[in-house]
N, C-alpha and C positions, 0 to 999 in steps of 0.2 A: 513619480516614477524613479527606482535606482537603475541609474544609466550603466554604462561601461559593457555592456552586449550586447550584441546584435543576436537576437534571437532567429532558431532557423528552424527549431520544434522542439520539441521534450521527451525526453527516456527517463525512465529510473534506473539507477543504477541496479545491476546484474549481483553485485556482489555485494555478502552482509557477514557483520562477522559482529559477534555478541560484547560489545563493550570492550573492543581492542584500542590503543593509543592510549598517549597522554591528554588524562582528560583531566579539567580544571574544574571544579566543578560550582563552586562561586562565580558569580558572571562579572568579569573583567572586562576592562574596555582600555584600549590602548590609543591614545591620542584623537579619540574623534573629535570632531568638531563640532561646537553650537555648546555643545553642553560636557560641563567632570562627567570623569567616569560616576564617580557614586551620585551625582544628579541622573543622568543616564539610567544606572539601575532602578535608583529610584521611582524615578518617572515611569517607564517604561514596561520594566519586568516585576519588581517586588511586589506590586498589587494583584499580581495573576500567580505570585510563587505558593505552594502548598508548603505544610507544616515542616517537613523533612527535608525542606529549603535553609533553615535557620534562619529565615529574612531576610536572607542573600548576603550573609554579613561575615560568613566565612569559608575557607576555602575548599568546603567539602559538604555536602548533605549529610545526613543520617536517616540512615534506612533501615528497620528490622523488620525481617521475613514472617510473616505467619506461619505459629507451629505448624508443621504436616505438611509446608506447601517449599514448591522449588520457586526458584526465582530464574526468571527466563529474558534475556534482554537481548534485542536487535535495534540494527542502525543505521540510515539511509541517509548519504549525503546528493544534495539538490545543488548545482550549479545554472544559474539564467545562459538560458542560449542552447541548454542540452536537456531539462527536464522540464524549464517551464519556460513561457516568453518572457523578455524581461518589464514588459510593458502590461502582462497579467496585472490584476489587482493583488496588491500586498496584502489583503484578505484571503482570498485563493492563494497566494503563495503559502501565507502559514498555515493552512487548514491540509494543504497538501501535502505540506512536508513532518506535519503531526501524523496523518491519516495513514501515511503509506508504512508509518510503523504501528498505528496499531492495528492493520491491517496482518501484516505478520504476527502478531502477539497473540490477534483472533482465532490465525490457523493452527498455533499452537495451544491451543485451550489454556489462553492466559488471561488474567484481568489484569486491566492494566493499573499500573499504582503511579507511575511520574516520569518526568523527561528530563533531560539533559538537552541546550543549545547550545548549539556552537553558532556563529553568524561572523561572517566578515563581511563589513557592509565596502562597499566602493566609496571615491571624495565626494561624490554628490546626494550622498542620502539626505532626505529631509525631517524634518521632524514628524510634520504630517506624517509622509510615507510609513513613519516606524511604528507610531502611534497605533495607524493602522493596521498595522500588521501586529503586534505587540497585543490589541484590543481581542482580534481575531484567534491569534495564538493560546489568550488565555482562557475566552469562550469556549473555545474547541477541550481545550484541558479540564474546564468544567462540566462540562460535557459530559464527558467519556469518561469522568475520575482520572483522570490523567494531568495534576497540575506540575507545574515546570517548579523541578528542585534547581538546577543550576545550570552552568554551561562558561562560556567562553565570549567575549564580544571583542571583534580586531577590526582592525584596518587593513584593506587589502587597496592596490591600483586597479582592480576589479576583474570578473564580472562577479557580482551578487554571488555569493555561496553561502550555505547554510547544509549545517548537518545535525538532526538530533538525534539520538540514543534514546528510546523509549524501554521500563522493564515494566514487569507482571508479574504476579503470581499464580501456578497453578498447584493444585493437588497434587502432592510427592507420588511421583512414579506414573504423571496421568498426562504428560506433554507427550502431544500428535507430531513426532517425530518423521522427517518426511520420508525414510529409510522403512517406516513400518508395515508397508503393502503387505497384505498377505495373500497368494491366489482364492480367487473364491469371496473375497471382501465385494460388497458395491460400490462402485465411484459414483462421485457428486461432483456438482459445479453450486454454487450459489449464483443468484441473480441474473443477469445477465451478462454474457459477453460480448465483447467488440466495441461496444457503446463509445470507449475515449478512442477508441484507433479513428474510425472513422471520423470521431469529431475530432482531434486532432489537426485530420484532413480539411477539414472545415474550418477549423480554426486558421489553416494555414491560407484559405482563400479557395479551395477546392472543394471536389465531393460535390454530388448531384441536386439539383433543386427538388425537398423534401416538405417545401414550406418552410415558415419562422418556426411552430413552434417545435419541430420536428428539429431543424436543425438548433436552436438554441437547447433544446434538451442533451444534444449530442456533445456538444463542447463543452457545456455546464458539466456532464461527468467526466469529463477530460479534466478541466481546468479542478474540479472539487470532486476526488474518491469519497467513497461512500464504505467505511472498514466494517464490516459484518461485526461487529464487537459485540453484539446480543450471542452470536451463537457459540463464543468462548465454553461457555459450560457445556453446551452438549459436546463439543468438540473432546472436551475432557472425558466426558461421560462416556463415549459409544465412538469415537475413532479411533482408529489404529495407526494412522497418518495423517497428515495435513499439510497443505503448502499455501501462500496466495498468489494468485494468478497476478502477477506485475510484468512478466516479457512475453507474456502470448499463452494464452491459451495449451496451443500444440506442443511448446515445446516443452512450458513448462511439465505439464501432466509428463511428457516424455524424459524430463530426467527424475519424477517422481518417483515414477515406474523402474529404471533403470535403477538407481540406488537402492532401489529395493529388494532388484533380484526376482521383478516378474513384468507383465506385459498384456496386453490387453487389445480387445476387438472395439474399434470404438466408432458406432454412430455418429456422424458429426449433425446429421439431423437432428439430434436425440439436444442437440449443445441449447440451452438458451438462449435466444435473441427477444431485445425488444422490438416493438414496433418499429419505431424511428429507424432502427438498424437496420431490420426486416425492407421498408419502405427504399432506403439506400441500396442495397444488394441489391432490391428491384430493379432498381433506374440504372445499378452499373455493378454488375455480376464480381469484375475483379476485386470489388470491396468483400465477398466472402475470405477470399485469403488476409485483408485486411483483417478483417474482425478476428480471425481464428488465431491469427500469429501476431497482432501490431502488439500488446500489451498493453499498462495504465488501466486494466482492468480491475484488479485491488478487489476480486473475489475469492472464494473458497475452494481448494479443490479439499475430498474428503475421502476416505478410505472407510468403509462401516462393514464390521461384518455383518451379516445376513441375519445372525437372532437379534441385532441389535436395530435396524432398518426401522423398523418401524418405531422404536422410540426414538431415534434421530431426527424424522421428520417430524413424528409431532411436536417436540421441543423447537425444532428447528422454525414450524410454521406457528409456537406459541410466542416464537422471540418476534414475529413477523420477519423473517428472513427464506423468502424460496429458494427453497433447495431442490434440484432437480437430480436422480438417477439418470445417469447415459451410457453405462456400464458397468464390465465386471471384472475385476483383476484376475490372468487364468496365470498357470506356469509356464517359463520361457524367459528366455533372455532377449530373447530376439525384438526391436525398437516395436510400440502399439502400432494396429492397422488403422487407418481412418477410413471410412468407407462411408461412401453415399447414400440415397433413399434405394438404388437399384442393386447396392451391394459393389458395388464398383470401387477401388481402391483409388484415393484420394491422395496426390502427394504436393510436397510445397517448397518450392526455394529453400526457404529458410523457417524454423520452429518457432522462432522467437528473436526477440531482439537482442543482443550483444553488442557493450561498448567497445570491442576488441574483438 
């Protein structure tokens, strides 16, 4: 385990910005202990780096764009104690802090091509621990075609942080911009929502007795997002917007809609839920607002216009990725309605989660 927090639960962070700071991009290591830095890379990262890495040998990647396509890059920094426990597995830590960007790369109808780490580990990292995580990191990157070009490795007095920059490619002029709402488009959710809020809760020692394998399903998508990365191309193909659900549900959809310049009637029956989820709201009704607003969701919200609906879904249900309709973008400015099975207007504390 990398000590140095006390963990109290997990957020992702609220805010992304595409490849801003000084970024190093050969991975460095500044005075750790156990092992050199260049034993460290070696060990560690070089066996999981892709071609446009250089072998991790100098201070910059190389990367050229595929004719006709843009390049689209986002970036989520993860701190122990505020996005994940610090006592999580160091496999779950890397797989989460890969996923939650290419989760956004998905909503942008992007493939993904490679990542940037950054890691500042704490004094008491082990080797084990890294290994592990290191192992995990670069499974996840082969995975998804997303292996680690380069990054950054320091020393901090802690707690555990890591941040990595993930880019993509999509088709010039074909990124699901989340400003693109047009009235009259259909909205979508992917998959299910709620599922890490309330496991979360669970995670923390709460939340209703649902059984094992109910509750171990709930925390398992807390602890490990799950990035729709199949449905990048139809995203490309047939959206007009996109965003991924990481602070809630409600709120996001609600500044989706807002930057766009329209608004919408929205079903919250209409929302997905799994079982598991379903079974929780049973036992304790306040975990609906739970599910709708907690976030760590890491699904799709989608904007399609109407001639286009129906090849979205079949693409959609040929990637194996369900995609549900639960509405329709109208004009207005005015924030979306949520409303019940009876038509009854549905309001909530707060949208979504904010670190500020």
């Amino acid at each position: 385990m990398i000590a140095g927090a006390d963990a109290t639960g997990t957020r992702k962070s609220a805010n992304r910005s595409a490849g801003h700071g000084n970024q190093s991009h050969g991975i460095a290591c500044a005075m750790l202990p156990h092992l050199t830095e260049d034993a460290l890379i070696a060990r560690f990262f070089a066996p999981y780096a892709g071609p446009a890495a250089l072998g991790l040998r100098d201070d910059a990647a190389l990367f050229a764009a595929p004719p006709g396509s843009d390049l689209v890059l986002t970036t989520d920094a993860l701190v122990a104690g505020v996005h994940f426990f610090a006592d999580d597995p160091p496999a779950s830590i890397a797989r989460k802090a890969l996923r939650v960007n290419l989760s956004d790369l998905a909503a942008k109808g992007a493939t993904p091509s490679g990542f940037l780490l950054s890691l500042a580990l704490p004094p008491d990292w082990t080797e084990p621990w890294l290994d592990a995580f290191a192992a995990a990191l670069g499974a996840d990157g082969a995975d998804y075609g997303c292996p680690l070009v380069g990054g950054d490795t320091v020393r901090t007095p802690g707690p555990l942080t890591l941040s990595i920059t993930a880019f993509g490619v999509v088709p010039a002029g074909r990124m699901a911009l989340r400003t693109g709402v047009r009235a009259g488009d259909r909205l979508y959710v992917t998959g299910a929502i709620g599922d890490a809020a309330i496991g979360l809760k669970m995670r923390q020692g709460g939340g209703p007795d649902i059984g094992h394998a109910g509750r171990d399903f709930l925390i398992q998508r807390y602890l490990e997002p799950q990035p729709r990365a199949a449905l990048a191309p139809a995203m490309a193909a047939h959206a007009h917007a996109g965003m991924d659900v990481s602070d809630g549900f409600v709120g996001d959809l609600t500044k989706m809609l807002a930057v766009s310049g329209v608004s919408a009637r929205v079903p919250l029956y209409r929302v997905p839920l799994s079982l598991p989820a379903r079974a929780a709201i049973a036992a304790n009704s306040d975990l609906f607002a739970v599910a709708m607003t907690g976030g760590d969701d890491y699904e799709i919200l989608a904007a399609v216009p109407p001639a286009s609906a129906a090849a979205f879904e079949a693409e959609a249900a040929a990637a194996g990725v369900p995609a549900a309709c639960f509405g329709e973008a109208v004009e207005g400015y005015d924030p979306p309605l949520f409303v019940g099975p009876d038509g009854g207007a549905i309001s909530f504390k707060r949208g979504s989660y904010s670190h500020f």
